[in-house]
N, C-alpha and C positions, 0 to 999 in steps of 0.2 A: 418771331411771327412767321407764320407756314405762308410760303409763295401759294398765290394758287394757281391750280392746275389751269389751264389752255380749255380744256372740255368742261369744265367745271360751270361756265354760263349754256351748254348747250342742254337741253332737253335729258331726264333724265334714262327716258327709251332709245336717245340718238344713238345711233352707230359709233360715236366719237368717243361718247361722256360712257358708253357698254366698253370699249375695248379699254380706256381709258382705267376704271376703275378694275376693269380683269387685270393688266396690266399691275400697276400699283398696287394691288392687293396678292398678287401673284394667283388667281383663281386660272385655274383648267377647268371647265367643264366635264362633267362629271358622268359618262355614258349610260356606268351602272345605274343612277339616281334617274335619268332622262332628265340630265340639264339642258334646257333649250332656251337661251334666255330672248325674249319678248325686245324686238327693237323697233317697232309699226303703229305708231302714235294712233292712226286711223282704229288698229284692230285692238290697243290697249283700252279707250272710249267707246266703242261698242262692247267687249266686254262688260263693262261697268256700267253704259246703259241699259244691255238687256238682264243683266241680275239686277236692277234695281236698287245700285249703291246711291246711297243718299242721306243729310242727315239721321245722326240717331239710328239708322238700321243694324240690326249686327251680323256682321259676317265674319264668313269663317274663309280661309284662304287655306291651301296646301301649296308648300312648294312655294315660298315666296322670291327662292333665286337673289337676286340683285337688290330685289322690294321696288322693282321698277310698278308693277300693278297693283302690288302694297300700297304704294305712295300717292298712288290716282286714287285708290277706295279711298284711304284715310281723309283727303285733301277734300274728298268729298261732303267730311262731314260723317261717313260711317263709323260703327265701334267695329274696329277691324281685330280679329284674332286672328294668326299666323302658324302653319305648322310646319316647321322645317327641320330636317332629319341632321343634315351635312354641317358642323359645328365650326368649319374651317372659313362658313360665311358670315362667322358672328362681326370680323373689324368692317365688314363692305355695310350688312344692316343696319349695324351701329352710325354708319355715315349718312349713307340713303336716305335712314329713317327719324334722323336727329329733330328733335323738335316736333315730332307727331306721334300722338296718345294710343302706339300699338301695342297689345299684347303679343307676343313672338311668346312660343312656345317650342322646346326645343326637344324633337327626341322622334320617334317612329309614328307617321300617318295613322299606322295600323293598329299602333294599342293604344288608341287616342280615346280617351270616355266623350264621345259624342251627344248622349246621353243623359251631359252634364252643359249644353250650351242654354244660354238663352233661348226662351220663347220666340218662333219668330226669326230664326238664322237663316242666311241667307248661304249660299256656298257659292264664293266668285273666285276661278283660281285656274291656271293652266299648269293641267296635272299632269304629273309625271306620268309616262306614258303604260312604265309598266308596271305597273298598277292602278292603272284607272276600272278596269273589272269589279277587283274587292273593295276601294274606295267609294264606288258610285252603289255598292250594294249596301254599304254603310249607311251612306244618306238616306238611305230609301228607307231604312230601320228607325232611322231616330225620329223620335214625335217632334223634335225642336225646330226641325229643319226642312222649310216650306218650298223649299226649290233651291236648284244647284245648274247654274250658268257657269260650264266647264267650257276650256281649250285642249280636244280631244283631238288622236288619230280619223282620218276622213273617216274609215274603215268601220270604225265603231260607232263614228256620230249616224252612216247609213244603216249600221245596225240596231240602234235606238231608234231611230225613226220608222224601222221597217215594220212592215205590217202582217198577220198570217199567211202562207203562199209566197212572201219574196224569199230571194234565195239570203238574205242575210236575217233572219227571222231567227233568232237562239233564246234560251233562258236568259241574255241580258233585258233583252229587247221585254221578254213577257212580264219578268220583274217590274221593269219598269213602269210595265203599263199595269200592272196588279196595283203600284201605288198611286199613279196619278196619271201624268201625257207628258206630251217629248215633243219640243219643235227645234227645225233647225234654224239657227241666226246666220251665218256666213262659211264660208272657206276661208281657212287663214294658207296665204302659201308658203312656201318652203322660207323665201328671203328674208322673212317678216323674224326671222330668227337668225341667234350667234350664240352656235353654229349653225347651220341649216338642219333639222332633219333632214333625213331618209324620206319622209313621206310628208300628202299634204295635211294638213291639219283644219277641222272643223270645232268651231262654237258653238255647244246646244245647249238649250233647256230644258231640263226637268222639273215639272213643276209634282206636289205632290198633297192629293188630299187628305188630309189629315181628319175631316170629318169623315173620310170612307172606313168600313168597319175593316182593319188591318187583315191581311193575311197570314193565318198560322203559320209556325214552322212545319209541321205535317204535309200543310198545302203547296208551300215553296218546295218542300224537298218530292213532291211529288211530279211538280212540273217539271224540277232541276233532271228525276232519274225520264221522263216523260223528254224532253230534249236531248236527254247523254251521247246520243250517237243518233247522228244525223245521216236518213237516210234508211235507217233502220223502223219500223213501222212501231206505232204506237203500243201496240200488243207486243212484240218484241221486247221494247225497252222495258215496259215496266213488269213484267216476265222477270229479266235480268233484274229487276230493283227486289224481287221476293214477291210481286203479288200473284196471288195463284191465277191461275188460264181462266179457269172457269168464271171466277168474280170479274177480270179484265173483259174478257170477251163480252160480260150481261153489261158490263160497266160502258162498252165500246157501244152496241145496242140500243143502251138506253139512250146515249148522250145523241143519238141518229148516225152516226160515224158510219163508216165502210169499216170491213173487216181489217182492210189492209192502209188505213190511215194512217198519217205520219202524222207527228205533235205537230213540226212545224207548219202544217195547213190550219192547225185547229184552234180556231177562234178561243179567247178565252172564258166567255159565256157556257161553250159546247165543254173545256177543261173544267168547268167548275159542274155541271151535270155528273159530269165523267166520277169526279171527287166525289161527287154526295153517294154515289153509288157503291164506290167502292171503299164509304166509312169512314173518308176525308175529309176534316172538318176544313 
């Protein structure tokens, strides 16, 4: 019969029952991955409040680390699916997660068929840092998936939030708001994790309509070449993307722009004028 461990009654977010099962399992922390494992009960429940884990919902989780916030969705009553890359965590999930109904899916975020979830997926997960960019462009694509309640870099959560004219206003931020709206839920700080990041860490929501008529690829990649360098004036960049002067320039005119506009001022209302003009569906 196995003794059990000391940490083993305490919380499975605690400081004690985290080092404990690092410890015994022999896990490092994994930089490359952006292992940051979640030990702040407070900001594990907010999570999971504001994505709306609850019976019967399904969500999709990346990065499930330890299965510390795995084990709050599933306990919730949610149909939790999991994606994690790092295969050296399979003996800790297998403990963690004993005795509750998850699907763990084992292999890269990124060539994940998103595509293929349920109607109605929810995305609750504190993402690996570096790549929260092409992951959160992901969600934004898939019709299954009605909102995504991330634990992001501050950095990024103020640049999802930000609005035309701030200085943190990029192609993430307009994406986002092509598919639906973005609010922010909290600051998570640096302690709230083992190890600490580098930096502070924000919770947002993306919520996404899916009755809105979608955005072409044509149209995304026209904002994407319309953002590429910041600071460079509207007529510049997309110049640089291949469209001729002259169509830019009637294109810039029509949409009421100044000549010397930069994307990141321009509403995306004035970008979609911009587009019809210049043959952008």
């Amino acid at each position: 019969m196995t003794e059990p461990h000391a940490a083993d009654s305490a919380p499975l977010y605690s400081p004690a029952r985290v080092k404990d099962l690092m410890q015994r399992h022999g896990i490092r922390p994994t930089k490359s991955l952006g292992q940051n494992f979640l030990i702040d009960g407070n900001i594990l429940r907010a999570i999971a409040d504001a994505g709306g884990a609850g019976p019967g919902v399904s969500v999709l989780e990346v990065g499930p680390g330890l299965g510390v916030l795995t084990r709050e969705l599933a306990e919730r009553g949610a149909q939790v699916t999991t994606l994690e890359k790092d295969q050296g965590l399979r003996p800790v999930l297998e403990e963690t997660l004993s005795g509750l109904d998850v699907n763990i899916v084992w292999g890269d975020a990124l060539e994940f068929d998103y595509a293929a979830l349920p109607a109605g997926t929810r995305v609750i997960a504190n993402l690996p840092y570096y790549i929260t960019g092409p992951l959160l462009s992901r969600f934004m694509r898939a019709p299954s998936i009605v909102s995504a309640t991330v634990l992001v870099q501050k950095e990024v959560a103020q640049r999802l939030v930000s609005q035309p004219g701030d200085d943190n206003y990029g192609f993430l931020t307009a994406l986002a708001h092509l598919y639906g709206s973005v609010r922010p839920v909290r600051d998570v700080p640096k302690g709230s994790f083992i190890p600490a990041p580098a930096v502070t860490s924000s919770v947002v929501r993306l919520d996404f309509d899916r009755e809105r008529p979608q955005p072409s690829e044509a149209y995304i990649r026209l904002i994407d070449a319309a953002l590429h360098h910041r600071r460079k004036t509207l007529r510049n960049n997309l110049k640089m993307a291949g469209h001729p002067v002259d169509r830019v320039e009637a294109a810039i005119a029509a949409a009421g722009l100044r000549p010397d506009a930069r994307a990141e001022d321009v509403p995306l209302e004035q970008m979609r004028v911009l587009a019809d003009h210049l043959g952008v569906a």
